[in-house]
C-alpha positions as CSV (number, residue, x, y, z in Angstrom):
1,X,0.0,0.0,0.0
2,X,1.0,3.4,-0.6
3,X,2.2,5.1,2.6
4,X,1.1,8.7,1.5
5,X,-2.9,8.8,1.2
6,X,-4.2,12.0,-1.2
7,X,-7.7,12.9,-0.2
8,X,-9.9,15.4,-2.2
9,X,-9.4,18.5,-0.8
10,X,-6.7,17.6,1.8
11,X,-3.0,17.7,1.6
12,X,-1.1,14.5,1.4
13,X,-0.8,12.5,4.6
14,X,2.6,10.7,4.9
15,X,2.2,7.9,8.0
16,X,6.0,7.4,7.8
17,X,6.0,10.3,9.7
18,X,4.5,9.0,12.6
19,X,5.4,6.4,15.0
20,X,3.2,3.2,15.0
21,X,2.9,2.9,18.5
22,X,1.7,7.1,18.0
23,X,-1.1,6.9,16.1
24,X,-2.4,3.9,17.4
25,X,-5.8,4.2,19.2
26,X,-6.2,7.7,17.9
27,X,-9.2,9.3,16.0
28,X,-9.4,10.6,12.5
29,X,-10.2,13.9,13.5
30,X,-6.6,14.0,15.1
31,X,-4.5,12.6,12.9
32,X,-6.4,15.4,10.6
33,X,-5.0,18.2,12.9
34,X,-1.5,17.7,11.7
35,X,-1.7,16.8,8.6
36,X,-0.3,20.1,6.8
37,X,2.4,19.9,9.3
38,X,5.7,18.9,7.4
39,X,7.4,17.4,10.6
40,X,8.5,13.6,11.8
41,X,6.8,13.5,15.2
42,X,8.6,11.0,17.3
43,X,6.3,9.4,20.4
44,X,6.8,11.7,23.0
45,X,5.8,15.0,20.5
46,X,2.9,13.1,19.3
47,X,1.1,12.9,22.4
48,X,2.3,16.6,23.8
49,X,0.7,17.6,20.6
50,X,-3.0,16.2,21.0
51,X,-2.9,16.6,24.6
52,X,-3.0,20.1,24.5
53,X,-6.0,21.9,25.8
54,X,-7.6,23.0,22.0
55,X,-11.0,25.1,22.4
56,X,-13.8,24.8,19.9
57,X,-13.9,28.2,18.3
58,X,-10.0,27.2,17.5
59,X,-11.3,24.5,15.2
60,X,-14.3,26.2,13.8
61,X,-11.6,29.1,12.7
62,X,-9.5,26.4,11.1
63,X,-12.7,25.5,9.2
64,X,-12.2,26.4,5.5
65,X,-16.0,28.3,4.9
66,X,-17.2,29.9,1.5
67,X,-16.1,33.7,0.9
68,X,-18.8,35.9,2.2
69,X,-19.5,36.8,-1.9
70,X,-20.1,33.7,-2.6
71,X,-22.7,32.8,0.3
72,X,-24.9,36.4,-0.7
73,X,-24.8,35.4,-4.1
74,X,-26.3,32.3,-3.2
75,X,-29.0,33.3,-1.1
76,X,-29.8,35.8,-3.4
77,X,-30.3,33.2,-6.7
78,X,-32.5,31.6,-3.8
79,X,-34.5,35.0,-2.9
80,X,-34.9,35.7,-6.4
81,X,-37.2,32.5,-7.1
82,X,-39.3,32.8,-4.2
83,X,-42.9,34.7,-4.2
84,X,-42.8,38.4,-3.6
85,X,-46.0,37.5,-1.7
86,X,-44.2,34.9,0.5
87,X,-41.2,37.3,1.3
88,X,-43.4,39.6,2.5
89,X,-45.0,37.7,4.8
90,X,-41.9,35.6,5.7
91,X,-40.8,39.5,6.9
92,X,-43.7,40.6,8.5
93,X,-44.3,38.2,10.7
94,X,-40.7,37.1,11.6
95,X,-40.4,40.3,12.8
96,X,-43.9,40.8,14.5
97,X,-42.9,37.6,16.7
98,X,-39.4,39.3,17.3
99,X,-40.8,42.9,18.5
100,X,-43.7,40.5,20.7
101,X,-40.3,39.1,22.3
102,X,-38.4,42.6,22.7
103,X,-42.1,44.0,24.5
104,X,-42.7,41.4,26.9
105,X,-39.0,42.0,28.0
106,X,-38.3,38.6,27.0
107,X,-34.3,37.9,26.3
108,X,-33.8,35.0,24.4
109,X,-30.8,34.1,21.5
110,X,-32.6,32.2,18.9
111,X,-29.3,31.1,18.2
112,X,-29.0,28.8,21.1
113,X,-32.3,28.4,22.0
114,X,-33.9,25.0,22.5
115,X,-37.4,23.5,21.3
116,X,-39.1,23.7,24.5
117,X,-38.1,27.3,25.1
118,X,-39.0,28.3,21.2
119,X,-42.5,26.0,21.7
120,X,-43.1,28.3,25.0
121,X,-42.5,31.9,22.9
122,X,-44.8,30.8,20.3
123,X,-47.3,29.2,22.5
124,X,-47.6,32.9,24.0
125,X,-47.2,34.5,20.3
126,X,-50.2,32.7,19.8
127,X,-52.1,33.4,22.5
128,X,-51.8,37.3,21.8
129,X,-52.2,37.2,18.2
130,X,-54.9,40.1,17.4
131,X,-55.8,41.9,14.3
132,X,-55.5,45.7,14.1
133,X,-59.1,46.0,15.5
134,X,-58.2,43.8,17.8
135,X,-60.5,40.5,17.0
136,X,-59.2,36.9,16.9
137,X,-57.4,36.2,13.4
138,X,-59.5,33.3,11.1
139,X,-58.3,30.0,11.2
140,X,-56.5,30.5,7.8
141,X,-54.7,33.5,8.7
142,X,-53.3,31.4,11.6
143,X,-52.2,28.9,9.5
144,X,-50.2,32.1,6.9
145,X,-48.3,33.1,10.3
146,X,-47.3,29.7,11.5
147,X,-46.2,29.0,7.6
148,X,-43.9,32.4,7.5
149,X,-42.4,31.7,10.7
150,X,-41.8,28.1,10.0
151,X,-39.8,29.8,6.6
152,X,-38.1,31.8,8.4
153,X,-36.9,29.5,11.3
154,X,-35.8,26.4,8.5
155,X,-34.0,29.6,6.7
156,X,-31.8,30.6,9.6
157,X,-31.3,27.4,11.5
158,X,-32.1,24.6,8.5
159,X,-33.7,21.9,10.0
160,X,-33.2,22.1,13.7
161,X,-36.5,23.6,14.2
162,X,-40.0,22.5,13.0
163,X,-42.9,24.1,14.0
164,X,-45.6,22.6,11.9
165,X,-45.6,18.8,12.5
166,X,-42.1,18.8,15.4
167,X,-43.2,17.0,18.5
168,X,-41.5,19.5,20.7
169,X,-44.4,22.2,19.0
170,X,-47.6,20.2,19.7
171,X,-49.0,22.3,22.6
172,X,-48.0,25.8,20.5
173,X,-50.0,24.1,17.8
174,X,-52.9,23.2,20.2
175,X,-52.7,26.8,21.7
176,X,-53.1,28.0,17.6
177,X,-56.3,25.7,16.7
178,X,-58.0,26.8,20.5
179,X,-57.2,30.5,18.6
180,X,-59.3,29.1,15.8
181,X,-62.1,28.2,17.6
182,X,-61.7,31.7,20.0
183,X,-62.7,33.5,16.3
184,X,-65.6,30.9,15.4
185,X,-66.8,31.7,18.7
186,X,-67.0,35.3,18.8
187,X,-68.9,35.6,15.7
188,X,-66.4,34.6,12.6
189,X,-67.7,32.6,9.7
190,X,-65.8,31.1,6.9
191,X,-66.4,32.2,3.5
192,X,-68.2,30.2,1.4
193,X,-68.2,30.6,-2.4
194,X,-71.6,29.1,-4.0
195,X,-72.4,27.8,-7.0
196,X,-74.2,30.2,-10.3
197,X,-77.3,28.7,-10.1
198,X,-79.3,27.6,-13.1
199,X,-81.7,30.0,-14.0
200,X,-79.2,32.8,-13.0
201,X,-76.4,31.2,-15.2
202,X,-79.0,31.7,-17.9
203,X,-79.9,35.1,-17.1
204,X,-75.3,36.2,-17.7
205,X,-75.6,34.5,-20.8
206,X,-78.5,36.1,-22.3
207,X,-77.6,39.5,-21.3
208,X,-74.8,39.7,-23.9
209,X,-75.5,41.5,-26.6
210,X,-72.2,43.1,-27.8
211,X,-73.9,46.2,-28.5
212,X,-71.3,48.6,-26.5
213,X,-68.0,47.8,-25.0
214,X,-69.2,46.9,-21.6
215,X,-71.5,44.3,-22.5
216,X,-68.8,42.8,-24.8
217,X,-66.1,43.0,-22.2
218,X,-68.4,41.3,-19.7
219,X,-68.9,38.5,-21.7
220,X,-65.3,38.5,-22.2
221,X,-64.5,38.5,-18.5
222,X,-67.2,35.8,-17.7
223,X,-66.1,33.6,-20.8
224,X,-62.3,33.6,-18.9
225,X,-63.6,32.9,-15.7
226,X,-66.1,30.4,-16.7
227,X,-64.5,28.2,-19.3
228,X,-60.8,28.5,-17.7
229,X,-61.5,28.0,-14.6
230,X,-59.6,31.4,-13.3
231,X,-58.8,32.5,-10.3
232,X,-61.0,35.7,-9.4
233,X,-58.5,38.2,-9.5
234,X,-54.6,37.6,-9.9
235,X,-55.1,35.6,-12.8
236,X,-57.3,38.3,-14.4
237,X,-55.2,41.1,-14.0
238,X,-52.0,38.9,-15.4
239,X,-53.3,38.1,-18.9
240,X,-52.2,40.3,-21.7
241,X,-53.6,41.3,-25.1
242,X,-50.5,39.2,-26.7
243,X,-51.5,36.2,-24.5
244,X,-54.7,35.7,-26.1
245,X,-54.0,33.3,-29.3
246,X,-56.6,30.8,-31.2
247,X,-55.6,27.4,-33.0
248,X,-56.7,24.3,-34.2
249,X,-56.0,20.8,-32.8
250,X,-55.2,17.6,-34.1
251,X,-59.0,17.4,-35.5
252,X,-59.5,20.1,-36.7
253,X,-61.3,22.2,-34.4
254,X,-60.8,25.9,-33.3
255,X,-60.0,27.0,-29.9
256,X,-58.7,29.8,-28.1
257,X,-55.8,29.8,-25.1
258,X,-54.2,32.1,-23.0
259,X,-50.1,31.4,-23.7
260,X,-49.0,30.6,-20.6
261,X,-45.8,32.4,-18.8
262,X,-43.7,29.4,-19.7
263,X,-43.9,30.7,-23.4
264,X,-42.5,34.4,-23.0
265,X,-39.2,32.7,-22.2
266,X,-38.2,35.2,-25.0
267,X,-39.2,38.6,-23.4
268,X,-36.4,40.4,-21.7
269,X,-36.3,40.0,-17.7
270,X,-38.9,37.2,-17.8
271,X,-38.0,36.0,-14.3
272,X,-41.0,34.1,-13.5
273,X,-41.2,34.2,-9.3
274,X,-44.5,32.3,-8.7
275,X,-43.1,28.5,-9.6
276,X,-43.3,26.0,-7.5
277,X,-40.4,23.0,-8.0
278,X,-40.4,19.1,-6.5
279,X,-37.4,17.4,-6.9
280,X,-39.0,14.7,-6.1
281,X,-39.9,12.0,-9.1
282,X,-43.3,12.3,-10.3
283,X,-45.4,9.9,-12.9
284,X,-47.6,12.2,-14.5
285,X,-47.2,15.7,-14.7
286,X,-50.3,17.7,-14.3
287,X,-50.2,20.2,-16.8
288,X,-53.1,22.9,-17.2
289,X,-55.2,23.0,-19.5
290,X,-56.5,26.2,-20.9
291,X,-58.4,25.9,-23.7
292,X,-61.7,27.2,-24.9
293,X,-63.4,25.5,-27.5
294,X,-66.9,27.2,-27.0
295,X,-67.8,28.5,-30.6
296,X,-69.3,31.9,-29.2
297,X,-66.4,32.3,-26.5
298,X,-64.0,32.3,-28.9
299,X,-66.3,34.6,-31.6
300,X,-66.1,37.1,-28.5
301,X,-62.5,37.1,-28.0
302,X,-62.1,37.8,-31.5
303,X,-64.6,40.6,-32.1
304,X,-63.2,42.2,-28.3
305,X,-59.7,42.3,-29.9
306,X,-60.5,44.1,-33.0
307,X,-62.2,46.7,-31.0
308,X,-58.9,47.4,-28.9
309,X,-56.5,50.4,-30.2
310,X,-53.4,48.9,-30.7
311,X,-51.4,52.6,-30.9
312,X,-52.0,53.1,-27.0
313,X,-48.8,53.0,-24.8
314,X,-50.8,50.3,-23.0
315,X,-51.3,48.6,-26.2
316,X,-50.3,45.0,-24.3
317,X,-53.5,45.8,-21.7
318,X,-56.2,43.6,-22.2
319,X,-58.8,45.5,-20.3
320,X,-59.2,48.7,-21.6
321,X,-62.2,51.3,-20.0
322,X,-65.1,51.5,-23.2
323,X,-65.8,54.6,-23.9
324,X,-69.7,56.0,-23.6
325,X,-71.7,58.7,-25.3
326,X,-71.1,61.1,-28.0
327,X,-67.2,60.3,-27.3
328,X,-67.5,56.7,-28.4
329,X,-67.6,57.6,-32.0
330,X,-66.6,54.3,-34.1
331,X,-64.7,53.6,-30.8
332,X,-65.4,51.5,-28.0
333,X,-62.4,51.5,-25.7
334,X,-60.2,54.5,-24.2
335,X,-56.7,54.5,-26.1
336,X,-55.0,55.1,-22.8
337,X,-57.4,54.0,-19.6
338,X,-57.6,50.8,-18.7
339,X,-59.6,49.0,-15.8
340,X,-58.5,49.0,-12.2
341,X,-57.6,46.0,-9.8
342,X,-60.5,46.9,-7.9
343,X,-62.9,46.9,-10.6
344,X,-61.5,42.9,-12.3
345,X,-61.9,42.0,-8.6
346,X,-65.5,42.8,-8.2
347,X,-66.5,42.3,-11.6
348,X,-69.1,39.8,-10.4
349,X,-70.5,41.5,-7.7
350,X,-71.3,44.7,-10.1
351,X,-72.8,41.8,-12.4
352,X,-74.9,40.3,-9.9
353,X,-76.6,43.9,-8.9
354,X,-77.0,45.2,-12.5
355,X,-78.9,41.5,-13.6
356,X,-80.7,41.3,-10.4
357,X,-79.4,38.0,-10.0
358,X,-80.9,35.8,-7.0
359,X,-77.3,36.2,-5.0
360,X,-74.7,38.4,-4.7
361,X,-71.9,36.4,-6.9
362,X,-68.1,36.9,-6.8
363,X,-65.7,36.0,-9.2
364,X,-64.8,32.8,-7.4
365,X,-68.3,31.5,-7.4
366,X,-67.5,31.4,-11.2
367,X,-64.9,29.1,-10.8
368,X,-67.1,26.8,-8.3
369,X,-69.6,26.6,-11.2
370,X,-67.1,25.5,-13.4
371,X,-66.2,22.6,-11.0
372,X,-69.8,22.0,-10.0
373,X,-71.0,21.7,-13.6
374,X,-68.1,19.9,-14.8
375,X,-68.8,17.3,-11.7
376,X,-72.4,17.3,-12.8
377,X,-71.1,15.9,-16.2
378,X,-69.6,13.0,-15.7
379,X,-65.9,14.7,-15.2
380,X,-63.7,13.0,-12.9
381,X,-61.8,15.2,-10.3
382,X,-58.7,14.5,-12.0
383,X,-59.7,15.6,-15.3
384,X,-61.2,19.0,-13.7
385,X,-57.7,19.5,-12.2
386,X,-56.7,20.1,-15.3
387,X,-59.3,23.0,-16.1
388,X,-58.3,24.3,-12.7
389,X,-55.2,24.1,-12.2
390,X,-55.4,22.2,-9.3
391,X,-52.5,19.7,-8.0
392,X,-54.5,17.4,-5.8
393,X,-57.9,16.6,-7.1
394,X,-58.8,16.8,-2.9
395,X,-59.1,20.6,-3.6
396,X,-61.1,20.0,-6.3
397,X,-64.5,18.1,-3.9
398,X,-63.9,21.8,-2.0
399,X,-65.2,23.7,-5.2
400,X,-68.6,21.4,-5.4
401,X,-71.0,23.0,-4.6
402,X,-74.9,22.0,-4.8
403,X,-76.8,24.0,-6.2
404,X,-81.2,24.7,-5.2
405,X,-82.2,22.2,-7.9
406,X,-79.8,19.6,-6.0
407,X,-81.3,20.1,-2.7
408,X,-84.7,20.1,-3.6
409,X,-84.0,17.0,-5.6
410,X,-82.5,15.6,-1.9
411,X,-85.4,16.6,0.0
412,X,-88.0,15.1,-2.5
413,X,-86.2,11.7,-2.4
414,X,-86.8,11.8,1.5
415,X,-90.3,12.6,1.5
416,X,-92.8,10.2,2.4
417,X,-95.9,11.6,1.2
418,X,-95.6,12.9,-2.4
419,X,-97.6,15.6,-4.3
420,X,-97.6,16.7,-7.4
421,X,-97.0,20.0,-5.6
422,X,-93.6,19.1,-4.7
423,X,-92.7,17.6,-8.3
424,X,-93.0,13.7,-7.2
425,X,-95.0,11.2,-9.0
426,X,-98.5,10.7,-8.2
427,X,-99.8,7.4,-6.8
428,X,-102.7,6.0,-9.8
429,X,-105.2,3.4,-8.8
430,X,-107.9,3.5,-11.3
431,X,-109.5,1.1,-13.8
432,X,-109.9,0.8,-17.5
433,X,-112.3,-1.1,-19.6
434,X,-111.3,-1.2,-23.4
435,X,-112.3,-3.7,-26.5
436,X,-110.2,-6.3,-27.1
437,X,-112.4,-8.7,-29.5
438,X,-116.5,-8.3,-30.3
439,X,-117.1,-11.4,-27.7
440,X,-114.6,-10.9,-25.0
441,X,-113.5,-7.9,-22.8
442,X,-110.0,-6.8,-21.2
443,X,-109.8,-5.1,-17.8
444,X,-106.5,-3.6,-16.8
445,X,-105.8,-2.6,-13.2
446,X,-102.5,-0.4,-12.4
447,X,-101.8,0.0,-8.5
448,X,-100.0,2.8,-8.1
449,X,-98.2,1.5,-4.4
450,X,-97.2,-1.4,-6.2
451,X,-96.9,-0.4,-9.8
452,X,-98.4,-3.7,-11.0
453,X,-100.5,-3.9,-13.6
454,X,-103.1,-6.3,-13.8
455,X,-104.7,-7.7,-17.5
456,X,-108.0,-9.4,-17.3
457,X,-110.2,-11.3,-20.2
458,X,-114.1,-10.8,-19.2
């Protein structure tokens, strides 16, 4: 064997250098402390040297680390993928838990603190978490600030701490759902987003005339919602003119799609924040689908488009504000305004009031009747995912919701005594005599309990 050993990384380690009756019995970590040392240690020097009293911020110095340029440059390829929305949050409430400490005079160094202390700080974090008005926060929003603190803690001290599912963190966590149930009982409700129902879904569609450029835009808006499944309002305010594109498929038929982020990879600064990345292996990749195949959808989008100026500096806008009275002209958008956040995000509710609908609809009760109806059709959860968006087709069952036809149907199917006032059959027991032949005579009998019928030759 070759007396002098090269390891990556290490300088070469000559044993002829020590005396075998030296390093016998001794660790690898101190034979590694002389190993750039170009002596021949006899015995007596060989155990002076690792008997000496060595503290540990010696060895850490000794430590070869990554230049300080180096470790900012990576944390800042790792900042620049992550969701403005989450490093905002990660922020805020790091440091809302971090003043809470500083207020209650409580002196801690997160840097050597244990679980059990950390799970007693955020058992009381919990317990004083109020809103600006000073109510109890909903169950979700619980959930947001144990999620950017968790963030934050794996960012600074990797895995040591786990606040979400770490044993040493199950009575903070009991102390954050008894939080939950402090808001449901002082008067907080959950949101529930219902379903368009039937005769109100009817009422959108016929209202769309095209005859100015609100009534075309709304149809426009609803036909994005409602056939993409779209989120209510980030997803609304993200398309562009440019994104909109129409093609035909492998048969032949027409649609229209929104071209997805993925395929600006060719616009300048396209740095795409919102993506979400397993390494983990997968079998099949759920891709969205965003297609709309609806003859009159796609007849919209292409009549909207023509109607859009494309010489205004916000000629990429999708939503521009029509334009009303003697102003409109041949026109029937603004060159230059073009609708608010506020206004995309409560484009349903404005609907709802000016149709007189039966309910007060968001935009996200669009996307529930996309999912309802699509349930109501045969479609497996799976296959809506891919209208959606979704990852786990779970989320999917969230989004069903039944409609007033539904229930009735329910409530019909449990009663016992049916009327024809409540849409159930009606019981029949009643005779009838009819000619069979000029010397014989056939009775039939129809029970309606039963539903026999009886045939009788008199």
């Amino acid at each position: 064997m070759n007396p002098s050993v090269m390891n990556e990384g290490w300088p070469i380690l000559d044993f002829r250098k020590f005396p075998n009756e030296a390093i016998s019995g001794q660790t690898l970590s101190q034979i590694n402390r002389i190993m750039e040392n170009d002596y021949v240690f006899s015995a007596q020097e060989f155990d002076d040297f690792f008997n000496k009293d060595i503290s540990f911020d010696d060895i850490e110095a000794a430590t070869i680390s990554l230049p300080t340029t180096v470790v900012n440059m990576l944390d800042e390829t790792e900042e620049s993928m992550k969701p403005k929305s989450t490093s905002i949050q990660e922020k805020l409430h790091s440091s809302r838990f971090l003043s809470f400490l500083a207020e209650k005079n409580i002196d801690c160094d997160l840097e050597c603190i244990t679980s059990s202390k950390l799970n007693d700080y955020l058992r009381y974090f919990y317990h004083e978490l109020r809103t600006k008005t000073g109510n109890y926060y909903s169950p979700a929003s619980l959930k947001c600030v144990r999620a950017a603190l968790h963030r934050y803690f794996t960012q600074k001290f990797g895995s040591k701490f786990n606040i979400i599912d770490g044993d040493d963190f199950a009575s903070a966590n009991r102390m954050l759902k008894s939080m939950a149930g402090l808001w449901l009982a002082h008067g907080g409700q959950k949101k529930q987003y219902v379903s368009i129902e039937e005769n109100d879904l009817k009422t959108i569609f016929s209202s769309f005339n095209r005859s100015t450029g609100e009534e075309l835009q709304n149809e426009v808006l609803f036909s994005l919602l409602f056939y993409l499944g779209a989120r209510g309002r980030e997803e609304l305010r993200r398309i562009k003119r440019t994104d909109v594109c129409f093609a035909v498929d492998s048969n032949g038929v027409k649609y229209a799609f929104i071209k997805s982020e993925k395929d600006n990879v060719s616009e300048p600064n396209n740095i795409r924040k919102n993506v979400k990345v397993s390494l983990k292996p997968v079998d099949y990749e759920n891709t969205r689908s965003n297609r709309i195949y609806d003859a009159k959808a796609i007849e919209c989008l292409e009549s909207y488009l023509t109607k859009l100026s494309h010489d205004a500096p916000e000629g990429n806008e999708l939503f521009h504000r029509p334009v009303y009275g003697k102003k409109a002209g041949s026109r029937f958008y603004s060159d230059k305004q073009v609708r608010g956040e506020n206004y995309l995000g409560n484009f349903m509710k404005k609907l709802s009031k000016s149709l007189n609908l039966s309910k007060l609809y968001t935009n996200h009760c669009v996307r529930c009747t996309t999912v309802t109806r699509a349930k109501e059709n045969g479609l497996a959860s799976s296959d809506i995912c891919l209208i959606t968006g979704h990852k786990d087709p779970r989320s999917v069952d969230r989004y069903d919701r039944p409609s007033d036809a539904r229930k009735h149907k329910l409530s019909c199917a449990l009663t016992i005594e049916n009327s024809t006032a409540n849409g159930a059959h009606m019981k029949v027991n009643e005779s009838l005599t009819v000619s069979a032949l000029p010397e014989k005579k056939m009775k039939i009998t129809v029970d309606g309990n039963t539903n026999i019928i009886n045939f009788e030759f008199q």
